[in-house]
C-alpha positions as CSV (number, residue, x, y, z in Angstrom):
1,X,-64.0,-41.9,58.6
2,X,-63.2,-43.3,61.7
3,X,-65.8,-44.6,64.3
4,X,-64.3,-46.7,67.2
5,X,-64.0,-47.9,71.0
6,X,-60.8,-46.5,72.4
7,X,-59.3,-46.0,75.7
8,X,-57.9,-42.5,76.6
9,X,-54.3,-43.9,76.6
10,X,-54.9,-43.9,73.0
11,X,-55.0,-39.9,73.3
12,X,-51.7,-39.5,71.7
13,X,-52.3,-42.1,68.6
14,X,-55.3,-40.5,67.5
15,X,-54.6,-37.0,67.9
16,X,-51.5,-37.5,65.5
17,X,-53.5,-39.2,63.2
18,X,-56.8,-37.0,63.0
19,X,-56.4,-32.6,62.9
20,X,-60.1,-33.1,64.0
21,X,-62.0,-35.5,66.3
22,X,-65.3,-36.1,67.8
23,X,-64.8,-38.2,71.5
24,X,-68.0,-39.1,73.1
25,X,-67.2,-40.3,76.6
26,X,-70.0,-42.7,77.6
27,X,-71.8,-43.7,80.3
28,X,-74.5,-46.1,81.8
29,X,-76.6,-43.3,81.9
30,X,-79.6,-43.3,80.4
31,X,-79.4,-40.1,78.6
32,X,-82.6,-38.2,77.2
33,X,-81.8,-38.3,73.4
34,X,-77.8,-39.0,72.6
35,X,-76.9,-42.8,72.9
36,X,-73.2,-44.0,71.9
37,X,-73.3,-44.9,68.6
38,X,-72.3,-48.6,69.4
39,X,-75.1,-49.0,71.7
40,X,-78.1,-50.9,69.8
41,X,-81.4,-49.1,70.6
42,X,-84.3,-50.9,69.9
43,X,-85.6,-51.2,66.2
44,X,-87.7,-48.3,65.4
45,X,-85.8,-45.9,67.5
46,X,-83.5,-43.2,65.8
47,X,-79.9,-43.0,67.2
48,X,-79.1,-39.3,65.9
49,X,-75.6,-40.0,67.1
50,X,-75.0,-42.8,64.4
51,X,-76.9,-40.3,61.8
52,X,-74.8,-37.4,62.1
53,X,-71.7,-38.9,62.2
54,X,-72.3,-41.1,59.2
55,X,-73.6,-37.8,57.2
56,X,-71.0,-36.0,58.4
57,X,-68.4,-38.7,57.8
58,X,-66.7,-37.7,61.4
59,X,-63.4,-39.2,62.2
60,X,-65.8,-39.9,66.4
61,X,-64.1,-42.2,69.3
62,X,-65.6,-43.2,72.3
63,X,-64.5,-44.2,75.9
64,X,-65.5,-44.7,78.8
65,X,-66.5,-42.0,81.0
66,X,-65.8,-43.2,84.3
67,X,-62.4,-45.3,83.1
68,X,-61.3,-41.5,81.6
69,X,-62.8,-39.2,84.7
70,X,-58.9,-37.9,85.7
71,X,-57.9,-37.1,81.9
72,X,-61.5,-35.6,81.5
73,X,-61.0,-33.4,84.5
74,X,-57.1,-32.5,83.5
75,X,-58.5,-31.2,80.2
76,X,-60.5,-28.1,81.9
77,X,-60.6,-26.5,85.2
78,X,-64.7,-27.0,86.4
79,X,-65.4,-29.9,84.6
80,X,-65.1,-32.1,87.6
81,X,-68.1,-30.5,89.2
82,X,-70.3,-30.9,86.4
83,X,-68.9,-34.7,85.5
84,X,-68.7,-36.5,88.6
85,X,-71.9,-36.1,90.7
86,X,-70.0,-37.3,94.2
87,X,-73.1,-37.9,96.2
88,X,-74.4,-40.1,93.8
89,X,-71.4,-41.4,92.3
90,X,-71.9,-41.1,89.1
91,X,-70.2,-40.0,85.9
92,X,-72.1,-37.8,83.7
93,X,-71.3,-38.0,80.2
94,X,-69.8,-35.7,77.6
95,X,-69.2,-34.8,74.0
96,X,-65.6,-33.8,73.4
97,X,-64.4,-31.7,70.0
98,X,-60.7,-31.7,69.7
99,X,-58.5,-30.0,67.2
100,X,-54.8,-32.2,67.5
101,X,-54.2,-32.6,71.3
102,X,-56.1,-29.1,71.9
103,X,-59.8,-29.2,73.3
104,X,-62.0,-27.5,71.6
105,X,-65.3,-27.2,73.3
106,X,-67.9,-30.0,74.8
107,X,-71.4,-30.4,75.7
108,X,-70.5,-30.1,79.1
109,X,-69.7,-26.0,78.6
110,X,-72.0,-23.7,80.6
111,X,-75.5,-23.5,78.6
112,X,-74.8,-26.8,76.8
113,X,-76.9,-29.8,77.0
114,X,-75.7,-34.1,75.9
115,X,-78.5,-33.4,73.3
116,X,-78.7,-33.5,69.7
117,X,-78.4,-29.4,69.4
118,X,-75.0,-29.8,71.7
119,X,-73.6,-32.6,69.5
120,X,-74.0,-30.4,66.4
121,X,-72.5,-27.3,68.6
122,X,-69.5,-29.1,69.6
123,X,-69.2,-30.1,65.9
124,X,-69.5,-26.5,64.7
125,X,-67.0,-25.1,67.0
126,X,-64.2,-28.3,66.9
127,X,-64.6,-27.6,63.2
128,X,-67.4,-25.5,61.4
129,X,-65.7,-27.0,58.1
130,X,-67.7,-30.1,59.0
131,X,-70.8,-28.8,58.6
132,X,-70.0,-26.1,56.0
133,X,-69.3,-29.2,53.1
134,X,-72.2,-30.8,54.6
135,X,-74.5,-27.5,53.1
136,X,-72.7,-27.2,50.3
137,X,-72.8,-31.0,49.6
């Protein structure tokens, strides 16, 4: 398993060296329930991020958000309306599945939520493999 801090230039190394990947692009964004999985969260307090991909031994990379909004936006026509919020000038962040260089799907698709039940969508649909040996583990 692989768990690290990248940068999107890095894009090319880890697609030839994973046929599946997780990429959580992060912000300063407090969201509702998903935190990075490097961020410490107070003691006491799950991260669900760190749990499923531990369980799940998922090769996940993060980035981000803001430092990777043009290579976000390349990747799918729309997603720049629902990533960069230009009044306020913010960066929403995203969950990214990937299979090779090809994107897969992401908590940013229409009806999708950064929320636990996204993470595991994005998961199912980059790879349903994932958590098909989970079940029958």
């Amino acid at each position: 398993m692989s768990v690290q801090i990248v940068k999107v230039s890095d894009f090319e190394k880890i697609a030839s060296e994973n046929e599946f990947f997780i990429w959580h692009f992060t912000t300063e964004t407090r969201s509702l329930v998903l935190q990075p999985y490097h961020k410490i969260i107070p003691a006491g307090l799950p991260n669900p991020i760190v749990d499923i991909v531990d369980l799940l031994n998922l090769p996940y990379f993060e980035s981000d958000a803001k430092e990777s909004i043009d290579f976000l936006i390349n990747l799918k026509d729309g997603f720049s309306q629902t990533l960069y919020r230009h009044e306020e000038k913010k960066v929403a962040p995203i969950i990214c599945g990937f299979k090779r260089r090809k994107f897969i799907h992401s908590t940013r698709h229409e009806g999708m939520c950064h929320c636990t039940e996204g993470f595991l969508e994005v998961i199912g649909k980059t790879n349903p493999n994932f958590l098909k040996n989970y079940q029958e583990g």
